[in-house]
C-alpha positions as CSV (number, residue, x, y, z in Angstrom):
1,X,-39.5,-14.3,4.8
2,X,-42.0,-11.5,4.4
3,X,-43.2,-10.7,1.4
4,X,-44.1,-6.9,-0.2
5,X,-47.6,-7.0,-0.1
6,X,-47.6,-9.1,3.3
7,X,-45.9,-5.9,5.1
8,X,-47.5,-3.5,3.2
9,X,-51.0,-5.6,4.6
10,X,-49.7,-5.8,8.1
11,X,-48.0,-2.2,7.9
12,X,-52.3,-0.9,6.9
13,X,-53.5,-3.2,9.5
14,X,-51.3,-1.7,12.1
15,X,-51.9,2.0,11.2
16,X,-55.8,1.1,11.4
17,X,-55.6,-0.3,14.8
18,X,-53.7,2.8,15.7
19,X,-56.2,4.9,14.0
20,X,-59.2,3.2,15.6
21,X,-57.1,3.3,19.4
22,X,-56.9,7.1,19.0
23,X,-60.2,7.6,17.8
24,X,-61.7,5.5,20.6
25,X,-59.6,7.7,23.0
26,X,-60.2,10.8,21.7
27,X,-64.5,9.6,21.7
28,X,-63.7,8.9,25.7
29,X,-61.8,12.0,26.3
30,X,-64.9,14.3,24.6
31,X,-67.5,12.2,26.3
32,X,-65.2,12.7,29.7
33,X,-65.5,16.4,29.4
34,X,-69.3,16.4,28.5
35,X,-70.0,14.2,32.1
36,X,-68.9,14.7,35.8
37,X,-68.5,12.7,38.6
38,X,-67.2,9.2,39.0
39,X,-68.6,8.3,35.3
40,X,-66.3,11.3,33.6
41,X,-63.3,10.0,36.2
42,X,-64.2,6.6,34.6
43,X,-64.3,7.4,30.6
44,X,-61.1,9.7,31.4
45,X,-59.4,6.1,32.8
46,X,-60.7,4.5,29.9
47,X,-59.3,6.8,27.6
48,X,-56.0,6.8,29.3
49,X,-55.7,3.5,29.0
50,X,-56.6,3.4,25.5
51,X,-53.7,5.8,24.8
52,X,-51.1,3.6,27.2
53,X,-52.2,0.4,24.7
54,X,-51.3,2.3,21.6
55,X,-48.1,3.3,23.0
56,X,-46.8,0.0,23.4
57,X,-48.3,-1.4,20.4
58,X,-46.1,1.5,18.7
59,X,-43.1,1.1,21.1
60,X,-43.3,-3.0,20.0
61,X,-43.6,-2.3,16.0
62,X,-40.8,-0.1,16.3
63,X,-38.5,-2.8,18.1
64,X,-40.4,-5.5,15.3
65,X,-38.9,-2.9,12.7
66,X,-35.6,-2.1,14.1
67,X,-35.0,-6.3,14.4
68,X,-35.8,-6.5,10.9
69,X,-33.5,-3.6,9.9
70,X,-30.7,-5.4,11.4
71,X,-31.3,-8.7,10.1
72,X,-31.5,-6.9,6.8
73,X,-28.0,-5.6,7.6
74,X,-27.1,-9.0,8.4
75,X,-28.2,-10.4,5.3
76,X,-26.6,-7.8,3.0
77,X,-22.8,-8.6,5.2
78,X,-23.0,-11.9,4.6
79,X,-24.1,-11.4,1.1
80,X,-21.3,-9.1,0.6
81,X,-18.9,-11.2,2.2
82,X,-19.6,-13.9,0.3
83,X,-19.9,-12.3,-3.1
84,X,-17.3,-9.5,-2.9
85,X,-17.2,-9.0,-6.6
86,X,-20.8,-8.7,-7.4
87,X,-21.2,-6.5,-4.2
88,X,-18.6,-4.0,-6.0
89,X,-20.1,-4.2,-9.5
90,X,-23.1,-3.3,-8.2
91,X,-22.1,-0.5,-6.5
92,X,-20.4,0.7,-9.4
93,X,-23.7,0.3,-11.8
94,X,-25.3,1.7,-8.6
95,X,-22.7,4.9,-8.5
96,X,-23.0,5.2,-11.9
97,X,-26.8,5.5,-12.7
98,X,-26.6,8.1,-9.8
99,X,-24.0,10.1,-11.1
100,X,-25.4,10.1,-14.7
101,X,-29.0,11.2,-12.9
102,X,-27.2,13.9,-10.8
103,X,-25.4,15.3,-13.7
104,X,-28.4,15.5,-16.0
105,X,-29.5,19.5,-16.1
């Protein structure tokens, strides 16, 4: 099981190898415009490809995340099914913190 601070560490590590894949792609693309000839065809191929690998590291974090959403939904079913009473008094103390919240002026 995955722990708070262990996906809030991957969660920073992710969005810094994003941050650093754009960055490197956006250095390319600049330097691409700067140059001509084969070596700006080149840094524009580099940059591309920079982009490509940050679009599936996003598209695969987002099916990581979606997996874990269901098992999540999972977890609380069984939970729910196996402790039908607790599930409902929750949701009551649940329903009425909120309503006492919501009806505060």
């Amino acid at each position: 099981m995955v722990t708070r601070k262990k996906a809030e560490s991957i969660e920073d590590d992710f969005m810094e190898e994003v941050k650093k894949s754009l960055d490197d792609a956006e250095r390319l693309m600049r330097e691409a415009a700067e140059s001509t000839g084969d070596k700006a065809t080149e840094m524009r191929e580099a940059a591309m490809r920079s982009l490509r690998q940050t679009r599936e590291r996003l598209h695969d974090t987002q099916e990581a995340i979606v997996e874990k959403g269901r098992e999540a939904a999972k977890a609380t079913d069984h939970y729910v099914h196996d402790n039908p009473w607790q599930a409902i008094g929750v949701a009551g103390i649940v329903g009425l913190l909120f309503g006492m919240l919501v009806s505060r002026k």
